[in-house]
mmCIF file as Biopython writes it, N, C-alpha, C and O atoms, coordinates in Angstrom:
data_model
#
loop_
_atom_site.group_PDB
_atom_site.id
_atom_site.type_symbol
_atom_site.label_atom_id
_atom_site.label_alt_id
_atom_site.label_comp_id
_atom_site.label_asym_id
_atom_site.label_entity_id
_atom_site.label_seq_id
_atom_site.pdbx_PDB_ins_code
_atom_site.Cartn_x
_atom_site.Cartn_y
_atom_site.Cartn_z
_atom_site.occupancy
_atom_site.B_iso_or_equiv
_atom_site.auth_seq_id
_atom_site.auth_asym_id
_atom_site.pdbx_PDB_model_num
ATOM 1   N N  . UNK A ? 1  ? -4.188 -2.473  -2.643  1.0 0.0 1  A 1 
ATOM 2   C CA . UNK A ? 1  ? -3.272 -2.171  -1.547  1.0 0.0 1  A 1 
ATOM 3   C C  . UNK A ? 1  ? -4.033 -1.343  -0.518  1.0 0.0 1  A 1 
ATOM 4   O O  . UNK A ? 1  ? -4.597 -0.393  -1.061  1.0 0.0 1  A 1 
ATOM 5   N N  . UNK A ? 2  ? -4.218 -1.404  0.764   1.0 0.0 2  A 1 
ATOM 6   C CA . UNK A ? 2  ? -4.615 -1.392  1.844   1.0 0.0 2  A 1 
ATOM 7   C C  . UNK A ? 2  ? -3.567 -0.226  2.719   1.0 0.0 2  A 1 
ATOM 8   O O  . UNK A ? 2  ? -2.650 -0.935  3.135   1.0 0.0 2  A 1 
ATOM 9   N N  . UNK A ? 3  ? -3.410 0.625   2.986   1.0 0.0 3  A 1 
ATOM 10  C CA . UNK A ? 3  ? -2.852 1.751   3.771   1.0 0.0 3  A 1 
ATOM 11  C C  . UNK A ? 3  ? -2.908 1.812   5.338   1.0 0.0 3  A 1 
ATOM 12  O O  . UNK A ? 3  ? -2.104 2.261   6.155   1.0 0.0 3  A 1 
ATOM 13  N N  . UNK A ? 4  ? -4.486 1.033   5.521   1.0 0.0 4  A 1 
ATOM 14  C CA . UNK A ? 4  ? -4.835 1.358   6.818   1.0 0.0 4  A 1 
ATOM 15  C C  . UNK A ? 4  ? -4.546 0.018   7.919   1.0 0.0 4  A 1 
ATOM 16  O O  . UNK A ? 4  ? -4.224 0.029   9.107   1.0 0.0 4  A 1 
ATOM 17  N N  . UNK A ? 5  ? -4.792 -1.035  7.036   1.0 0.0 5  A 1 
ATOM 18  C CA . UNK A ? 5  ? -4.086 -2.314  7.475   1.0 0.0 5  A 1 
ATOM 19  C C  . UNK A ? 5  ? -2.448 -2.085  8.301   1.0 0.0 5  A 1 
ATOM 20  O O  . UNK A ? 5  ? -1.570 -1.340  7.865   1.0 0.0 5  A 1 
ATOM 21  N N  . UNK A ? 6  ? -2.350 -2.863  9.469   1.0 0.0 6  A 1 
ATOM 22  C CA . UNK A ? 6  ? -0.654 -2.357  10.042  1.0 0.0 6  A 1 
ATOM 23  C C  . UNK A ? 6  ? -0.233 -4.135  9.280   1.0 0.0 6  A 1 
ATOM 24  O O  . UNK A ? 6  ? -0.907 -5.144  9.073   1.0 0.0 6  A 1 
ATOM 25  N N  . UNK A ? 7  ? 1.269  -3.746  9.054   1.0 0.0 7  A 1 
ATOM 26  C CA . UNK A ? 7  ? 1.711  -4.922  8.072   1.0 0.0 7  A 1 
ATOM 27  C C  . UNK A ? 7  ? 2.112  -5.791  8.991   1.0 0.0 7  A 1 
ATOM 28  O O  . UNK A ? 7  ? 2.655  -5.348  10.003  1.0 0.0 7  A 1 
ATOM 29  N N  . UNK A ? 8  ? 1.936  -7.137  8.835   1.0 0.0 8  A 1 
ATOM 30  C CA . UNK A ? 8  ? 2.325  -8.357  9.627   1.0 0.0 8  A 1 
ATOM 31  C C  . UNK A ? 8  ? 3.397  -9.045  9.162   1.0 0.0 8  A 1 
ATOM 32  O O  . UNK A ? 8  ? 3.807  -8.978  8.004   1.0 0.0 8  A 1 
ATOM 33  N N  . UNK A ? 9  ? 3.854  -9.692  10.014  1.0 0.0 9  A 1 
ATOM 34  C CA . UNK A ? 9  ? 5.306  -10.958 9.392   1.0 0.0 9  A 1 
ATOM 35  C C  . UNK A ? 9  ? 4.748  -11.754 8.756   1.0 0.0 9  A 1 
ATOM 36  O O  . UNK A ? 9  ? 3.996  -12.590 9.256   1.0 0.0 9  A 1 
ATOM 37  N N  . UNK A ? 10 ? 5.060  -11.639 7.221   1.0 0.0 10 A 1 
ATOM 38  C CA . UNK A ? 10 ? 4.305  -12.997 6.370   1.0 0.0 10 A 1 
ATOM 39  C C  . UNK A ? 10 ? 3.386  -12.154 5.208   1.0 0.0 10 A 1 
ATOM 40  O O  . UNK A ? 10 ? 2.940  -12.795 4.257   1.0 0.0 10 A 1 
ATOM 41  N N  . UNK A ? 11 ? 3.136  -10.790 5.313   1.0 0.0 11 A 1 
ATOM 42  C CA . UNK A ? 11 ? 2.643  -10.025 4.720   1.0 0.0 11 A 1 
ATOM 43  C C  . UNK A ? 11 ? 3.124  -9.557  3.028   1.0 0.0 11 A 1 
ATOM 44  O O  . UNK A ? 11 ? 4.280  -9.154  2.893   1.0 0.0 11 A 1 
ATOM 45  N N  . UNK A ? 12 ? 2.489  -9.604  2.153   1.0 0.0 12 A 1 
ATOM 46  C CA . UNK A ? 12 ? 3.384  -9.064  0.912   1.0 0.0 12 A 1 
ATOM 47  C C  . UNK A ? 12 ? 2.643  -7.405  1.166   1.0 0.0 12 A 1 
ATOM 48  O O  . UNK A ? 12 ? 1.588  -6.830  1.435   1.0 0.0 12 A 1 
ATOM 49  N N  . UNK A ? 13 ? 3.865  -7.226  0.898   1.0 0.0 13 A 1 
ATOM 50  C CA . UNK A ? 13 ? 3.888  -5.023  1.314   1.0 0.0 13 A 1 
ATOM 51  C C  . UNK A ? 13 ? 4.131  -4.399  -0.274  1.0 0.0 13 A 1 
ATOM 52  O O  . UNK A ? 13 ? 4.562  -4.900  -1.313  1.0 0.0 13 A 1 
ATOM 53  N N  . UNK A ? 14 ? 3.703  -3.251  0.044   1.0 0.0 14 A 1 
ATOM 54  C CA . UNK A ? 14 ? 4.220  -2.184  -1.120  1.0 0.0 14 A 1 
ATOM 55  C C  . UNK A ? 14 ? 5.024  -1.325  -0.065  1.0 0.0 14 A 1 
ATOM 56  O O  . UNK A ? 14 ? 4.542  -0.948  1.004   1.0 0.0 14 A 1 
ATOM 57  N N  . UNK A ? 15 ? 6.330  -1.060  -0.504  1.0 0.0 15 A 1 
ATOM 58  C CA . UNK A ? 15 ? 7.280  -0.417  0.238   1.0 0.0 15 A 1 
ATOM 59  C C  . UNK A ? 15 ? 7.876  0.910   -0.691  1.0 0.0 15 A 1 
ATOM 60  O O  . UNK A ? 15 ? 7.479  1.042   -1.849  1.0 0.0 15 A 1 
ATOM 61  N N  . UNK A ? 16 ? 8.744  1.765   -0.162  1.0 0.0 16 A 1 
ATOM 62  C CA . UNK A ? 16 ? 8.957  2.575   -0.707  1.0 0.0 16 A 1 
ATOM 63  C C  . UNK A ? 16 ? 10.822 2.396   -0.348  1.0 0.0 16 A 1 
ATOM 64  O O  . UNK A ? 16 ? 11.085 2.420   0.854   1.0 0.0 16 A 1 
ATOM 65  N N  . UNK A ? 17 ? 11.826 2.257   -1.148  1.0 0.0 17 A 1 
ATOM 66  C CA . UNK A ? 17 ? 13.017 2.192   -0.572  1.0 0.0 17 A 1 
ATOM 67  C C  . UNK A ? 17 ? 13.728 3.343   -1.307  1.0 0.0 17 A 1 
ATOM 68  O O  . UNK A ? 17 ? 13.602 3.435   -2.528  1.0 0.0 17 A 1 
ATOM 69  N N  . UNK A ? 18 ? 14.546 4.316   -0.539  1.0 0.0 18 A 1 
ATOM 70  C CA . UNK A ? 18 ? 14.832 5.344   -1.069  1.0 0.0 18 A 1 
ATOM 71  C C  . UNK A ? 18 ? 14.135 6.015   -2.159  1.0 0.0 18 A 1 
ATOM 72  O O  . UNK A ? 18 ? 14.511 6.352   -3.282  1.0 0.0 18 A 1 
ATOM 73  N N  . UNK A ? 19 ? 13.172 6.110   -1.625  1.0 0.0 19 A 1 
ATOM 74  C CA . UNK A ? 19 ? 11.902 6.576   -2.654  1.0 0.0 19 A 1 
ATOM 75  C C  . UNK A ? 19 ? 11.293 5.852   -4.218  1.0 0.0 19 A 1 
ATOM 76  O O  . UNK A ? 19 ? 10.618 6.439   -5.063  1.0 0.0 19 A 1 
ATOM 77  N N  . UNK A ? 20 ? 11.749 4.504   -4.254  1.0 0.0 20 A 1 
ATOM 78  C CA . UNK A ? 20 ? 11.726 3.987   -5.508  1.0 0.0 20 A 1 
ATOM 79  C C  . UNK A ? 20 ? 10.436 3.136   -5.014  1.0 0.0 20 A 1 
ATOM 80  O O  . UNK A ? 20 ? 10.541 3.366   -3.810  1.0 0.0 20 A 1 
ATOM 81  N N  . UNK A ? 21 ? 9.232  2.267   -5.134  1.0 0.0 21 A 1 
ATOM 82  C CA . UNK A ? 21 ? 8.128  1.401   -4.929  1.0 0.0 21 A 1 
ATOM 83  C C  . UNK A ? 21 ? 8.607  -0.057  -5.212  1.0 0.0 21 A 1 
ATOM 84  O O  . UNK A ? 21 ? 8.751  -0.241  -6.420  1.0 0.0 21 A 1 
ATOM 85  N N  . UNK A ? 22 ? 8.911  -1.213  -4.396  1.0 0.0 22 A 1 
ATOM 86  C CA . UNK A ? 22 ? 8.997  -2.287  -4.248  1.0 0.0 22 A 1 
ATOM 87  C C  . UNK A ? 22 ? 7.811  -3.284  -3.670  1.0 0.0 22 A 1 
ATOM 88  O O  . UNK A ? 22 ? 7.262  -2.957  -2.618  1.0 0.0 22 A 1 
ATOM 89  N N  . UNK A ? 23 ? 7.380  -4.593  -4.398  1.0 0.0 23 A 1 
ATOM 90  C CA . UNK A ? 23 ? 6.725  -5.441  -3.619  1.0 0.0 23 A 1 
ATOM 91  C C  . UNK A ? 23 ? 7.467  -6.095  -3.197  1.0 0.0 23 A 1 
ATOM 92  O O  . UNK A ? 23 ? 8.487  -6.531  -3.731  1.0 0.0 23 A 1 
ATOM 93  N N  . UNK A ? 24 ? 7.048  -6.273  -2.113  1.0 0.0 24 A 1 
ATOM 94  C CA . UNK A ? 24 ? 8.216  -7.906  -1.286  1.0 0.0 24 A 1 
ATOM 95  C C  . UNK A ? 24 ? 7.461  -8.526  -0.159  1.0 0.0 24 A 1 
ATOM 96  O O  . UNK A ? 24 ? 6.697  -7.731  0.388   1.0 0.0 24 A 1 
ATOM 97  N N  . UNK A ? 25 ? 7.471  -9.865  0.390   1.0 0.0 25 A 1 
ATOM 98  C CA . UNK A ? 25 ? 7.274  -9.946  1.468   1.0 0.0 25 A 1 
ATOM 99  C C  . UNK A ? 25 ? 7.678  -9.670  2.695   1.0 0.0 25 A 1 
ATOM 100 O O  . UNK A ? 25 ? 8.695  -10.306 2.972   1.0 0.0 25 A 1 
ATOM 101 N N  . UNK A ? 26 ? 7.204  -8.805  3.766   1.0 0.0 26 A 1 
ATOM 102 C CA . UNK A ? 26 ? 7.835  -8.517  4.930   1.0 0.0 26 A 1 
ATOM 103 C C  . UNK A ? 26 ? 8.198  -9.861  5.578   1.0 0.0 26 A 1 
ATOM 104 O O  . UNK A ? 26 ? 7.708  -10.961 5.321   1.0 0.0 26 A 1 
ATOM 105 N N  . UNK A ? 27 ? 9.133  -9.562  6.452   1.0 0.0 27 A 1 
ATOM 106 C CA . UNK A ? 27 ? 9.771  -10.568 7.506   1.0 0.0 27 A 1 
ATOM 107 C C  . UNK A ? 27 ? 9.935  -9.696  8.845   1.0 0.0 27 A 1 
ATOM 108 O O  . UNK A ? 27 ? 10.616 -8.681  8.696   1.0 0.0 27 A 1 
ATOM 109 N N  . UNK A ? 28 ? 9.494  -9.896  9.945   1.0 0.0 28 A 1 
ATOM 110 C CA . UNK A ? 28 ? 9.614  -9.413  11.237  1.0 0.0 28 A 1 
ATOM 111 C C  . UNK A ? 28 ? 10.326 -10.334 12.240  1.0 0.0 28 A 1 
ATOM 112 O O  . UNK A ? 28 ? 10.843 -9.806  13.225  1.0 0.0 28 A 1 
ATOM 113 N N  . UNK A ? 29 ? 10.377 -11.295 12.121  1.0 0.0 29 A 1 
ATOM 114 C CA . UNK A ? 29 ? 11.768 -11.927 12.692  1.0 0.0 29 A 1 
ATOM 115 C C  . UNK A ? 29 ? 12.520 -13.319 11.898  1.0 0.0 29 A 1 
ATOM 116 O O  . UNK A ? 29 ? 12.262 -13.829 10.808  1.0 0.0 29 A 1 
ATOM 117 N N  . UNK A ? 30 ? 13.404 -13.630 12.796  1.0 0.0 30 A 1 
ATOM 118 C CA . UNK A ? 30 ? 14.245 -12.758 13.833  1.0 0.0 30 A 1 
ATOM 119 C C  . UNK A ? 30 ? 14.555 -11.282 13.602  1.0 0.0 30 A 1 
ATOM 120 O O  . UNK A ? 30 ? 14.682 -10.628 14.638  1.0 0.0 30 A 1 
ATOM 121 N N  . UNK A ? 31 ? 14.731 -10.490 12.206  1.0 0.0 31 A 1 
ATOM 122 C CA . UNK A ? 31 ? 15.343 -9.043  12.013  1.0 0.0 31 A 1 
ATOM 123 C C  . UNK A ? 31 ? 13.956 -8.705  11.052  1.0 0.0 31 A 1 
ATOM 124 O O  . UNK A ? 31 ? 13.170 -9.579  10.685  1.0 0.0 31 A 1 
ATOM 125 N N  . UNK A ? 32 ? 13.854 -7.502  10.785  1.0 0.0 32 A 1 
ATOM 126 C CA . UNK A ? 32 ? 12.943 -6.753  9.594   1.0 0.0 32 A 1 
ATOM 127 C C  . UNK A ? 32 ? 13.531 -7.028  8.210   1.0 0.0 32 A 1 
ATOM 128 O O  . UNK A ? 32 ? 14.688 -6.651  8.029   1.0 0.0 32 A 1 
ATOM 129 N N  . UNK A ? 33 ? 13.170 -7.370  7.649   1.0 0.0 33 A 1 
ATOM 130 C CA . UNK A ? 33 ? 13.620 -7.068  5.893   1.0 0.0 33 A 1 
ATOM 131 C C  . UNK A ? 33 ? 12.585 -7.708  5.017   1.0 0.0 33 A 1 
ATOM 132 O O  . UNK A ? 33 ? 11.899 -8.711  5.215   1.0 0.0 33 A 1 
ATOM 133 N N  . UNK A ? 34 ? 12.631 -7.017  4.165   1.0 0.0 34 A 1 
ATOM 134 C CA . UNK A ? 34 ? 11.882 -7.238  2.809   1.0 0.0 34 A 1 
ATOM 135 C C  . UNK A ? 34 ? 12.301 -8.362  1.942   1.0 0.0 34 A 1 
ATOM 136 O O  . UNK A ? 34 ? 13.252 -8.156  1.186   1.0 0.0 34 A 1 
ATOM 137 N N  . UNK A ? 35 ? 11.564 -9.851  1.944   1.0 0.0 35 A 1 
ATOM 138 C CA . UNK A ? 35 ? 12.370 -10.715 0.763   1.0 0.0 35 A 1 
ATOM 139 C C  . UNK A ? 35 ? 11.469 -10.541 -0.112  1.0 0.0 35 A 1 
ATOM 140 O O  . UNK A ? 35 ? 10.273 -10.253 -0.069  1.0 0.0 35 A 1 
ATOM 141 N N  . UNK A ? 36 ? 12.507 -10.842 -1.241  1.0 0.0 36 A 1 
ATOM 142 C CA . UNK A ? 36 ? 11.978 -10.956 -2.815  1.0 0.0 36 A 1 
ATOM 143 C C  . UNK A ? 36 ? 11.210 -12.095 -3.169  1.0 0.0 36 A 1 
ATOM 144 O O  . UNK A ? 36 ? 11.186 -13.092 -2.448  1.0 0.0 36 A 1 
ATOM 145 N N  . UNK A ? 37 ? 10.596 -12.011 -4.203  1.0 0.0 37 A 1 
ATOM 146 C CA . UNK A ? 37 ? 9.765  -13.311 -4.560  1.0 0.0 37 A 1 
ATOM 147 C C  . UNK A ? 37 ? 11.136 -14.133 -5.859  1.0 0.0 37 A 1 
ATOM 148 O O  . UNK A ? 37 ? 11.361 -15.340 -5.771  1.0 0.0 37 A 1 
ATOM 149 N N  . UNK A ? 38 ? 11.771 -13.386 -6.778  1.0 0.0 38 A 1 
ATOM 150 C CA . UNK A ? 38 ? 13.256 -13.776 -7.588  1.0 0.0 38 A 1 
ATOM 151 C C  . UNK A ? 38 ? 14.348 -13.748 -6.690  1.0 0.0 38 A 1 
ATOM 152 O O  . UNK A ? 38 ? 14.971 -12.830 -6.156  1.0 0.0 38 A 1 
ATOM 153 N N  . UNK A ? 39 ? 14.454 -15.417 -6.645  1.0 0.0 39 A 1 
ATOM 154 C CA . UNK A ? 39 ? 15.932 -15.228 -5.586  1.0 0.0 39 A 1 
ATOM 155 C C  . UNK A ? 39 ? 17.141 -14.372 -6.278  1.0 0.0 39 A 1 
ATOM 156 O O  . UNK A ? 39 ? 18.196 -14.088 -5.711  1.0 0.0 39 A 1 
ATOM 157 N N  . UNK A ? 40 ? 16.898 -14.130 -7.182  1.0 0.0 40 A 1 
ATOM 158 C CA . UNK A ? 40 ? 18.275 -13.380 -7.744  1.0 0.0 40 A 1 
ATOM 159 C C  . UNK A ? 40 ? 18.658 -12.233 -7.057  1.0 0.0 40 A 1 
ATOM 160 O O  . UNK A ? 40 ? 19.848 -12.000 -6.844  1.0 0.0 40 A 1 
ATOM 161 N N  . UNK A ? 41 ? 17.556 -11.322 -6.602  1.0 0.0 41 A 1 
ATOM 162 C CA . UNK A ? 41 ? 17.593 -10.690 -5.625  1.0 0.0 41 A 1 
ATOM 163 C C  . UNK A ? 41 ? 17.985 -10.375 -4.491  1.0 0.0 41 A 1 
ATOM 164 O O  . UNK A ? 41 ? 18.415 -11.450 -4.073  1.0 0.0 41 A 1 
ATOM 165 N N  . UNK A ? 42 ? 18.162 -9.505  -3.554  1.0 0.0 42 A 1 
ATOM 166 C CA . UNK A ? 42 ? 18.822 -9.797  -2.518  1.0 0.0 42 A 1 
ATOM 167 C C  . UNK A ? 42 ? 17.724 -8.995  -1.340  1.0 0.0 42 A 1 
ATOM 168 O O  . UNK A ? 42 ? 17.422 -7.836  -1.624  1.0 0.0 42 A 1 
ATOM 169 N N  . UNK A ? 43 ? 17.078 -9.651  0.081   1.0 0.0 43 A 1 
ATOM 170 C CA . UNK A ? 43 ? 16.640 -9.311  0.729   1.0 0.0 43 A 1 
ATOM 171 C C  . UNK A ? 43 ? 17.010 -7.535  1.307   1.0 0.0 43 A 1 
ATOM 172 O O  . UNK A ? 43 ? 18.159 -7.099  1.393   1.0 0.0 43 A 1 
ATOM 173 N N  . UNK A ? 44 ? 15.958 -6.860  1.588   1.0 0.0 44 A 1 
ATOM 174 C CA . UNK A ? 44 ? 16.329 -5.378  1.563   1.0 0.0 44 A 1 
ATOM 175 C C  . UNK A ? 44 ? 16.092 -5.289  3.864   1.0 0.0 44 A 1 
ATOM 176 O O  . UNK A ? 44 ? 15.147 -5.551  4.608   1.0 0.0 44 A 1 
ATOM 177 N N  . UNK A ? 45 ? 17.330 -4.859  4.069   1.0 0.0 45 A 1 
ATOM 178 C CA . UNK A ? 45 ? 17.110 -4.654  5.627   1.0 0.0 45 A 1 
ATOM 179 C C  . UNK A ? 45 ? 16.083 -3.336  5.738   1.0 0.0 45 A 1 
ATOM 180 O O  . UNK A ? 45 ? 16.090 -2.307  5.063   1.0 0.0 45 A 1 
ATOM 181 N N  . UNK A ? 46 ? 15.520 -3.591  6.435   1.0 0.0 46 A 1 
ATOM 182 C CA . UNK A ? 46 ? 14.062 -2.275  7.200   1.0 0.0 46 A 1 
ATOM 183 C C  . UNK A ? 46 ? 14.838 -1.370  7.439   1.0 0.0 46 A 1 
ATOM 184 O O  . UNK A ? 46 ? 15.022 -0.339  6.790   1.0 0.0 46 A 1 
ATOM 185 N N  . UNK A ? 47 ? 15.402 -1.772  8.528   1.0 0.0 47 A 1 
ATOM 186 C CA . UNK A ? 47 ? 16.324 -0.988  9.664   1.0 0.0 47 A 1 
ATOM 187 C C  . UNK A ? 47 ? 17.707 -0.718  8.957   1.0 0.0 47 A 1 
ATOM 188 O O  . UNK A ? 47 ? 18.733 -0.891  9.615   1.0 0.0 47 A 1 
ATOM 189 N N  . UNK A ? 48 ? 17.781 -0.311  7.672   1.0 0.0 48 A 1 
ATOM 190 C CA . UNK A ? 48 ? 19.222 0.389   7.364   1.0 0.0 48 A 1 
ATOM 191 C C  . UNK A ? 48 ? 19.055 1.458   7.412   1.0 0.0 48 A 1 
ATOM 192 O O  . UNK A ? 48 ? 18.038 2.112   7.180   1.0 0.0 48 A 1 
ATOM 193 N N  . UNK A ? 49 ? 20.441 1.876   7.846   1.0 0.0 49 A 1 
ATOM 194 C CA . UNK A ? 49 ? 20.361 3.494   8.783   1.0 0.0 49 A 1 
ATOM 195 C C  . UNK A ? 49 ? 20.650 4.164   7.101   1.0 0.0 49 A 1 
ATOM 196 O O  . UNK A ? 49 ? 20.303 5.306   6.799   1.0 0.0 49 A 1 
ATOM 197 N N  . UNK A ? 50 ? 21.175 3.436   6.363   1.0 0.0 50 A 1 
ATOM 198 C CA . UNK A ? 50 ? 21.534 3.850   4.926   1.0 0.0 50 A 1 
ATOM 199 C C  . UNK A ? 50 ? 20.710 4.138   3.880   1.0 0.0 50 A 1 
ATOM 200 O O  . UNK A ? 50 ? 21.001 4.669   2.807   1.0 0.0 50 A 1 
ATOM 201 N N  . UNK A ? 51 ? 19.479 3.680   4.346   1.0 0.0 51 A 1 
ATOM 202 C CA . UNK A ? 51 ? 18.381 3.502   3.070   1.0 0.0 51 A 1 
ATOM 203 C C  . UNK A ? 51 ? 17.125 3.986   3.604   1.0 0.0 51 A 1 
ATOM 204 O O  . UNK A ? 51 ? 16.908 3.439   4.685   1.0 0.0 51 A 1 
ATOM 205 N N  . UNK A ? 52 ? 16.244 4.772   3.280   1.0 0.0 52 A 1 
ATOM 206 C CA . UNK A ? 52 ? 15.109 4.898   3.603   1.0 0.0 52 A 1 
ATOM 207 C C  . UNK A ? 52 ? 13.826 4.129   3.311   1.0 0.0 52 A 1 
ATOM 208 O O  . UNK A ? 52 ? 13.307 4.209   2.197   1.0 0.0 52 A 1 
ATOM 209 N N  . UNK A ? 53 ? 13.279 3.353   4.329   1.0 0.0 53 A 1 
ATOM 210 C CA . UNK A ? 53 ? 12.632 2.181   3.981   1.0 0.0 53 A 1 
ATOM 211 C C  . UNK A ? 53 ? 11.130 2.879   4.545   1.0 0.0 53 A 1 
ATOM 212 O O  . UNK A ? 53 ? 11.059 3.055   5.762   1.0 0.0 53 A 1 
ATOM 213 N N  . UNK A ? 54 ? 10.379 3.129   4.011   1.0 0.0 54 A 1 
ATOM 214 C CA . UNK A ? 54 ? 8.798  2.808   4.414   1.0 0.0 54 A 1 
ATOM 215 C C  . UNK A ? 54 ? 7.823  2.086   3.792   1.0 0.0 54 A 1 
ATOM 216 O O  . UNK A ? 54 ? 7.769  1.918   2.573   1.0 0.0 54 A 1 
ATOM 217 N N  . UNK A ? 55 ? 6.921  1.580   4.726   1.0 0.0 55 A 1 
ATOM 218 C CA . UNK A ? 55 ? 6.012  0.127   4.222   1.0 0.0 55 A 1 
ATOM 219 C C  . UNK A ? 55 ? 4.620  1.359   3.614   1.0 0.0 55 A 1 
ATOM 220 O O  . UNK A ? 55 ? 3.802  1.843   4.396   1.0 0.0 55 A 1 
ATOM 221 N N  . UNK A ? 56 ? 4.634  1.546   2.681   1.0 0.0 56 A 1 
ATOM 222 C CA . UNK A ? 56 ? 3.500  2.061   2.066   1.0 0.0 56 A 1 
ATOM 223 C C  . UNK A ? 56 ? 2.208  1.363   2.234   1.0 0.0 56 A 1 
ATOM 224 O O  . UNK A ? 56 ? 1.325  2.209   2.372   1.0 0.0 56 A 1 
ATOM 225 N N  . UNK A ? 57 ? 1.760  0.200   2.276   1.0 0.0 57 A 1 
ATOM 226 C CA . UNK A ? 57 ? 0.583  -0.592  2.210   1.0 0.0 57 A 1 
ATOM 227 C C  . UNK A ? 57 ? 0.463  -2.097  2.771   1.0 0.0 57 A 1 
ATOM 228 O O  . UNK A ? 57 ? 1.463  -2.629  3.254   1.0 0.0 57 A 1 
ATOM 229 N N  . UNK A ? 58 ? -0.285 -2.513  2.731   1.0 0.0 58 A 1 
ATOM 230 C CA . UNK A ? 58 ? -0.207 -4.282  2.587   1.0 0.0 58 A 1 
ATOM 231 C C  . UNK A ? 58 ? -1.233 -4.484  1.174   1.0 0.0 58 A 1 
ATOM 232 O O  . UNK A ? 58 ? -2.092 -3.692  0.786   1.0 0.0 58 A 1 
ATOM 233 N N  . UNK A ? 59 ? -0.835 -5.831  0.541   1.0 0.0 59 A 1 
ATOM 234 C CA . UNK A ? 59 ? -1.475 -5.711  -0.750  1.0 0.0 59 A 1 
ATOM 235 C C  . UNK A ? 59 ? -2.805 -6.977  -0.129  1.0 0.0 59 A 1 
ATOM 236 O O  . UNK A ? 59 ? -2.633 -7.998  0.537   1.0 0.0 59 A 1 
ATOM 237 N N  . UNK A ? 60 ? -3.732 -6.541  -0.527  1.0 0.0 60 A 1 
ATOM 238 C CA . UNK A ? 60 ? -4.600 -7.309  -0.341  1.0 0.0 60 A 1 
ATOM 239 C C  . UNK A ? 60 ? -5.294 -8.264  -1.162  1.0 0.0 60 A 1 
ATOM 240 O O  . UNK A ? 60 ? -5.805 -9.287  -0.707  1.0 0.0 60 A 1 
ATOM 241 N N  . UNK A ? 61 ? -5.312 -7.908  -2.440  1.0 0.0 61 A 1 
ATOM 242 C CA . UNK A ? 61 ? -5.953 -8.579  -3.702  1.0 0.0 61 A 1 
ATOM 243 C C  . UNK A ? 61 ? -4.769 -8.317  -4.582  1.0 0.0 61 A 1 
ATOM 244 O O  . UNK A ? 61 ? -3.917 -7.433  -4.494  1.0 0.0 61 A 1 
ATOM 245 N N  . UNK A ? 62 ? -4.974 -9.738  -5.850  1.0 0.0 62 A 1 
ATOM 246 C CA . UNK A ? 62 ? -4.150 -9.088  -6.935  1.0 0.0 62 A 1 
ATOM 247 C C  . UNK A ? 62 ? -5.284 -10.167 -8.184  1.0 0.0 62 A 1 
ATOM 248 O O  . UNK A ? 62 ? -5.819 -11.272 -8.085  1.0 0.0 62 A 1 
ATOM 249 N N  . UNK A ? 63 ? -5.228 -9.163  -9.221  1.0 0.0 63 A 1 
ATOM 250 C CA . UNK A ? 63 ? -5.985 -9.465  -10.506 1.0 0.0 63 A 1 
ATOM 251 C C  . UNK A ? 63 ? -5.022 -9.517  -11.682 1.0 0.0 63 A 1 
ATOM 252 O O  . UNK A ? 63 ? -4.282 -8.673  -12.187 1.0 0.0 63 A 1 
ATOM 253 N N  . UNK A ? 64 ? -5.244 -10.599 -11.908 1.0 0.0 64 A 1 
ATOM 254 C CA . UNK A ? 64 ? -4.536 -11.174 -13.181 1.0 0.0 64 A 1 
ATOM 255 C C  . UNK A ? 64 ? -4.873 -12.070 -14.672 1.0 0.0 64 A 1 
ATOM 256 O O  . UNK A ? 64 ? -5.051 -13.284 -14.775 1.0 0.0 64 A 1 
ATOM 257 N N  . UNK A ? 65 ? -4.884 -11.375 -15.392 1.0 0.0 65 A 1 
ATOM 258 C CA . UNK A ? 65 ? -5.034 -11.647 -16.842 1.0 0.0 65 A 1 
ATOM 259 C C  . UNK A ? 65 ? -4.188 -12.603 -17.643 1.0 0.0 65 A 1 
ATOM 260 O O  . UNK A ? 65 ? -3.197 -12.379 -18.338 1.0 0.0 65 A 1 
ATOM 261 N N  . UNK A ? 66 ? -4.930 -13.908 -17.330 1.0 0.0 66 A 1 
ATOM 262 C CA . UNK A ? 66 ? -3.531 -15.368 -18.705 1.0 0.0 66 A 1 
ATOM 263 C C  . UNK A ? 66 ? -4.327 -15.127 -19.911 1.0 0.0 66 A 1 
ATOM 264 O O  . UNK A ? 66 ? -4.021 -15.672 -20.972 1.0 0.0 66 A 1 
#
């Protein structure tokens, strides 16, 4: 994860939502929100005046063990 990178539309982010750490992909339009990769899920709005949303990173690499 990358800090210094600014996050783009299309980007998978490490976010922070009410202080808890989420991956998701950003979306910058038409509106901001975070979708999930499990549709069971429900897309998280940027811009809720209700929730404290900050984009902690963009992920740049991921390493994985089958």
């Amino acid at each position: 994860v990358e800090c210094c990178y600014p996050a783009r539309h299309g980007d998978i982010v490490i976010a922070t939502v009410d202080g808890a750490f989420t991956c998701k992909r950003l979306q910058l339009h038409p509106r901001p929100l975070l979708l999930p990769a499990n549709p069971a899920f429900a897309p998280i709005e940027v811009d809720n005046e209700d929730m404290e949303t900050v984009i902690f990173g963009v992920v740049r690499y991921a390493i994985h063990t089958l």
